[in-house]
Structures are given as structure tokens and as C-alpha cells.
N, C-alpha and C positions, 0 to 999 in steps of 0.2 A: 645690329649695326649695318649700315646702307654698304652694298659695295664701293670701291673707288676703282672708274674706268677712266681712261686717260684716251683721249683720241688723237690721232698723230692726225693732223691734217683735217681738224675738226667741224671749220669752219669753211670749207672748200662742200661741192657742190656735193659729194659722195657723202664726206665726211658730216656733213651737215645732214644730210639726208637721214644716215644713219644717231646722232646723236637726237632729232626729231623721232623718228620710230622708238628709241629708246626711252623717251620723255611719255610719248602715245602707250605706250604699253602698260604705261600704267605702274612702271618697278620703281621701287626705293631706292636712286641711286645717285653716288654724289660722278658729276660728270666734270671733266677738265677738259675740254678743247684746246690744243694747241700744237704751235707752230710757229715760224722765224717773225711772224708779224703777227703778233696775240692781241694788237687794238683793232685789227681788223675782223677780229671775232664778238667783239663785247657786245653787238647789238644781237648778236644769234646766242649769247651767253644770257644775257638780260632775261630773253625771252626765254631761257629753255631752263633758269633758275641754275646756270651751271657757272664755270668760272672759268679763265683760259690763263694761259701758260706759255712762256715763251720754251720752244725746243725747236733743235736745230740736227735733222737727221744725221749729217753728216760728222756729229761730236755730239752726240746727246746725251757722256755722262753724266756734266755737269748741272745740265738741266734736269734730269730726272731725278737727282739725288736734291733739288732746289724743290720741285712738283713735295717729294716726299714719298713714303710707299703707299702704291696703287697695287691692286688685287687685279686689272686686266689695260694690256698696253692695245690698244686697235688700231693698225697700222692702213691709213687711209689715203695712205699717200707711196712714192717709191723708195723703197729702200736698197739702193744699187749693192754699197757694201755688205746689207745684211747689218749695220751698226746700230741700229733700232734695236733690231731683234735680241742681239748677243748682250744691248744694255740693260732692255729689260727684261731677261733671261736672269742674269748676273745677279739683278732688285729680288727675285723670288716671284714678279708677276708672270701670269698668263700673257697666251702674245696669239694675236691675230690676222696673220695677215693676207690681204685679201689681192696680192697684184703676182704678177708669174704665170710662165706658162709652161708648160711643159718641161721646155729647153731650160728656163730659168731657172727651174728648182734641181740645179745641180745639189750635187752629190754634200759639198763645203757648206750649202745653207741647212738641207737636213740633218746631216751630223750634227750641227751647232744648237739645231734644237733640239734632238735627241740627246746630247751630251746635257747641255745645260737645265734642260724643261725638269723643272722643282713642280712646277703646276702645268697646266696643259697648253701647249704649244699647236694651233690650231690651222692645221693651211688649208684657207679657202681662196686661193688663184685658180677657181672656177671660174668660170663665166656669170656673172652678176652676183658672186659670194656661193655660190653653193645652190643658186635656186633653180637652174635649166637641171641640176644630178636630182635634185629634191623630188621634182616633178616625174623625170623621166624613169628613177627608181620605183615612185609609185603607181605609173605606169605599168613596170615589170610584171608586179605581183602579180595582171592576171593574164601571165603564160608562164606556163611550166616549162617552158626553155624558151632562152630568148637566141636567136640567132645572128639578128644584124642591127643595129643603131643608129640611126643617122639622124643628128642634130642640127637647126636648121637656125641664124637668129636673121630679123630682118631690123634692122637700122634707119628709123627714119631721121635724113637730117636736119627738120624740122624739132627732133629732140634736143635739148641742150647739154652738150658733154661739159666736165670739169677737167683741168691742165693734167690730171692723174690718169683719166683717160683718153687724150687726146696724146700725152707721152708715148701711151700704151699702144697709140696708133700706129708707131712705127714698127712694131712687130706684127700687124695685122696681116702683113701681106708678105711672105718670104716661103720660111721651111715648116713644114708643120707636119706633126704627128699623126699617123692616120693605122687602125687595125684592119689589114685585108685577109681572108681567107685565112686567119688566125696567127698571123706573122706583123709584126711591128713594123712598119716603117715609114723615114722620114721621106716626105715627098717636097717638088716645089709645086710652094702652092700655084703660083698662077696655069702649071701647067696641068693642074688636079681639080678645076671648077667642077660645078654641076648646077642646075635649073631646078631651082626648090620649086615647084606647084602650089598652087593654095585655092582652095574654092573660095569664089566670089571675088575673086582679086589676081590679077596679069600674074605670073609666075616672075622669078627674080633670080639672077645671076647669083652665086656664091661659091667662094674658094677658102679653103680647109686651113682650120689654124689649129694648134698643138695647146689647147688647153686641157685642164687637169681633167677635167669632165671626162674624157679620152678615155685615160687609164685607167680612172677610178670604177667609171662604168664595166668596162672588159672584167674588172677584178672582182666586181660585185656580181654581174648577170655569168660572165663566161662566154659573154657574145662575139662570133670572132670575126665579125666586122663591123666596126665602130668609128666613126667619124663626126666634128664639127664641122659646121660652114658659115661666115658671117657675109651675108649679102645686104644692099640697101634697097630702099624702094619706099615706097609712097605705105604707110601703118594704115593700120584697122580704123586707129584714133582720126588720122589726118584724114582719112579717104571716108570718113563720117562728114567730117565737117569741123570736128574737134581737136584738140590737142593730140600734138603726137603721142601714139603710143610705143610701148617695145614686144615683139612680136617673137613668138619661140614656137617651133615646130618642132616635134618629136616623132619620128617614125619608127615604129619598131615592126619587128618582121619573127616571126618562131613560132612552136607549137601551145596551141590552145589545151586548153582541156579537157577540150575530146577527141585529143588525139590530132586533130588538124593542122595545117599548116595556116596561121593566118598574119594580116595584117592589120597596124592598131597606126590610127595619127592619133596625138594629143596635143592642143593648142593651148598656150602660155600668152596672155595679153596682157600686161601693167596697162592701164588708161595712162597713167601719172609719168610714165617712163625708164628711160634705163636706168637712171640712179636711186628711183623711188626703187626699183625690183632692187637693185643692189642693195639698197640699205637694209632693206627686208629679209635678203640672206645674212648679212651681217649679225643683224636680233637674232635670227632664230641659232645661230653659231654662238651667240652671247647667251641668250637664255638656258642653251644645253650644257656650256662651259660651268657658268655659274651657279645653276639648277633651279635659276628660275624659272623652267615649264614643269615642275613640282616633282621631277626627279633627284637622285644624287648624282652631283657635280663627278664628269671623270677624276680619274687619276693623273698624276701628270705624265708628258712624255711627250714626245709628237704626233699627232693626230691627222683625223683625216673624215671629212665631215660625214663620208660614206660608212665609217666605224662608229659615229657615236649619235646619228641624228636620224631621227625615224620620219621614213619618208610622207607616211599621212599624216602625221602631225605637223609636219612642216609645211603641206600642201595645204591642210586646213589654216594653219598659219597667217598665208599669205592671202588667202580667199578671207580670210577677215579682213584685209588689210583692202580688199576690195579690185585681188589680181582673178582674172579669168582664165579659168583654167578648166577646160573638158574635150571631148571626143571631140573629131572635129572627122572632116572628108577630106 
């Protein structure tokens, strides 16, 4: 019997994004798209052999129990109260949700999936779903200690955002989470920039925001200085001649394995963009949940994509999907 996955904001740039990768993959699965205007989905539903559904984040019992039972909720849109979550928590489905940042995932949203989570409760309020930790963990593996992290994205605005992340935008620029010299803290950002570099292309302004990646990372490597930075600038893609792309830089800094101190960049390029990369952390968080990459499905509870998703697998992943990912200067 096919899963049933219900996507909250299905037919939105992200949301669509992700229900396409889900269709490409190739899985048996019955898909719901939907949201407060579900005619504005049926041409993306047509195509994708799925069906939409009207829900309304801010009261979604009554819709959800109208949908029916779904086996996973993907939240591709904002959920301020948490009322998404805690409804279909309540149903027995898995829940996925992919917006927050640091600051956001207070204390009251994880309880409520940890209390509630009958099936597995999945927070990927990473940076593009989980796919800059994907990379930069398998990166890690080859030093046997990692010391410093610095994550780099570049933003061409040439890309085309969706209202889920253009919301997002107003957090881009304030207080953000940063690890220094092995101590937490919250900085302002604009007073905390830096000049990412990059060969073959002008270097680029960026200042530090508090996404999950942060902590997740520190908690996986033991690296005790860690940081994001989101800067804009002219992409790989545009400054080809082509479509923008989304650009990710990963530097890490520790000992090799022989013994040395060294340094490692690793470049992250989507040709297709920020929302195709998104939707691509989405699947591979969907396929681990559900056990479609031919493993058994976790257990329930709350989650956390760095406990249950193997970082080569994910990285091969995406490079099917046709993202550019290697050493880079």
C-alpha cells in the first residue's frame, strides 16, 4: 500500500518543488497538496497525478480530519502557532517541518513533538532542508577532528524565491547564533559580517544568521567554532551566462590524518536553484522517515536529520539530482 503524504503549502514554489522531486524519484505514493486556495493547485496536481485539499494552518483540525489519515504531514509553509504540527501529531502522522531557526525552535515546539511524536517528528529548519549539514558532514569524515566550520551561502537575486521564503526574510538579518572558541553565543548580526572568498569570482559580503545547521554541526563534529553566513552576489549559474544558481561554501579547518593541521573548502552549486536544493533535502528527509532509501523507517519521537540521515548517501543523493558538489580553492 502507497504512502499517503499530505503537503502543507504544496503548490507554492518550495512546496511544488518538493512534491515534483517526490513524483521524480520514482516512489509509490498517493500525494495531497494543499492549502487555503486548493484550485490554485489542480494544474500542479494534474501533472503530478496527485490531488489537493483545502487546509488552513491556523485551524487545521477540521481539515485534516476531512483529508483523512495521512502516514506523513510536510510542512512547506509557516507554521507561527505550531498548529499544524500538534494537529497532525494528534492524527498519528509523521511531521516535517522544514522553516525555523535557531531562535524559533523554542523550547514549547520541541516538547510538543517530543510529547506528541507516535511516528517520527522531523526538524529540518536547516538551511535548504538539511542539505548545506548533508554536505558539510561528509566533508567531516575526512579529519579526525574537526576544529572550525564556517558556512558560507551565496543568494543570487536572479533566483526566484516563494512567500515562505521571502516571510523568512525578515529574520535574515538581526541576532544570530554563532560558536566561538567553544562558547555559544548570540551576536548582532550586522555587527558580526565577514568576506566569503571564492576562486574565480569577486568575494561577497555576509552576516551570520542562527540556523539549525549551527548546532547540529557543533554536536556532530565537536567543532568549537561554527558559524552560517548568508551573502548575495552575482551565482556560478548567472555569471555563466545561465540561470541562477544557489551557491554554498563550506570551509572547514582540523587535523588530517596525518597528524596535520589542515584546511578543506567544499563547493555546493544547484544549477536549478534555492528551492530545487530545498526540495531535495525535503526527499532525502522523506525517503529516511518513510524507508524509502531501502532502510527501516525510525522509530517515532523527535528527530533531527543529523541522527538519522547518512551524510554520503545524501550527498550522492543530490548529485543524481544533478547538484555540484566537490573540493573546490
Amino acid at each position: 500500500m502507497s504512502a499517503r503524504i499530505l503537503i502543507a503549502g504544496g503548490y507554492g514554489l518550495v512546496g511544488g518543488m518538493i512534491a515534483r522531486h517526490l513524483r521524480a524519484a520514482g516512489h509509490d505514493l498517493d500525494l495531497i497538496l494543499a492549502g487555503r486556495h486548493p484550485e490554485s493547485g489542480e494544474a500542479l496536481a494534474g501533472e503530478l497525478r496527485a490531488r489537493t485539499a483545502r487546509l488552513d494552518v491556523a485551524d487545521p483540525v477540521a481539515d485534516l480530519a476531512a483529508v483523512g489519515p495521512v502516514d506523513l504531514v510536510i510542512a512547506a509553509l509557516h507554521d507561527p502557532g505550531d498548529h499544524l504540527q500538534t494537529a497532525a501529531l494528534l492524527t498519528g502522522a509523521g511531521h516535517i517541518s522544514i522553516v525555523g531557526t535557531a531562535d524559533s525552535l523554542m523550547a514549547p515546539r520541541a516538547m510538543t513533538a517530543a510529547i506528541l511524536s507516535r511516528r517520527p517528528a522531523l526538524m529540518l529548519g536547516h538551511w535548504l532542508a538539511g542539505a548545506l549539514t548533508f554536505a558539510a558532514m561528509a566533508a567531516a569524515k575526512g579529519f579526525t577532528r574537526v576544529d572550525r566550520i564556517e558556512l558560507a551561502s551565496l543568494y543570487d537575486y536572479a533566483d526566484p524565491i516563494g512567500p515562505m521564503t521571502a516571510g523568512d526574510a525578515e529574520g535574515f538579518v538581526g541576532r544570530a547564533l554563532i560558536r566561538r572558541d567553544g562558547v555559544w553565543a548570540t551576536v548582532e548580526a550586522a555587527e558580526n559580517g565577514r568576506s566569503v572568498t571564492r576562486g574565480g569570482g569577486d568575494p561577497f559580503d555576509a552576516l551570520p544568521m542562527g540556523v539549525l545547521d549551527t548546532p547540529g554541526l557543533a554536536a556532530v563534529t565537536g567543532a568549537r567554532d561554527v558559524r552560517f553566513d548568508l551573502g548575495s552576489g552575482t551565482s556560478i549559474g548567472t555569471a555563466a551566462g545561465g540561470p541562477a544558481s544557489h551557491d554554498l561554501y563550506i570551509d572547514l579547518t582540523g587535523l588530517a590524518a596525518t597528524g596535520e593541521t589542515t584546511s578543506q573548502r567544499t563547493l555546493v552549486s544547484d544549477p536549478k536553484g534555492q528551492a530545487h536544493l530545498t526540495g531535495l533535502g525535503v526527499l532525502i528527509g522523506v525517503e529516511r522517515l518513510l524507508g524509502l532509501d531501502g532502510d527501516p523507517p525510525p522509530a517515532g519521537g523527535l528527530l533531527f536529520p543529523e541522527q538519522i540521515i547518512d551524510p554520503g548517501r545524501a550527498v550522492a543523493r543530490m548529485r543524481s539530482f544533478g547538484v555540484r558538489i566537490e573540493a573546490a580553492a
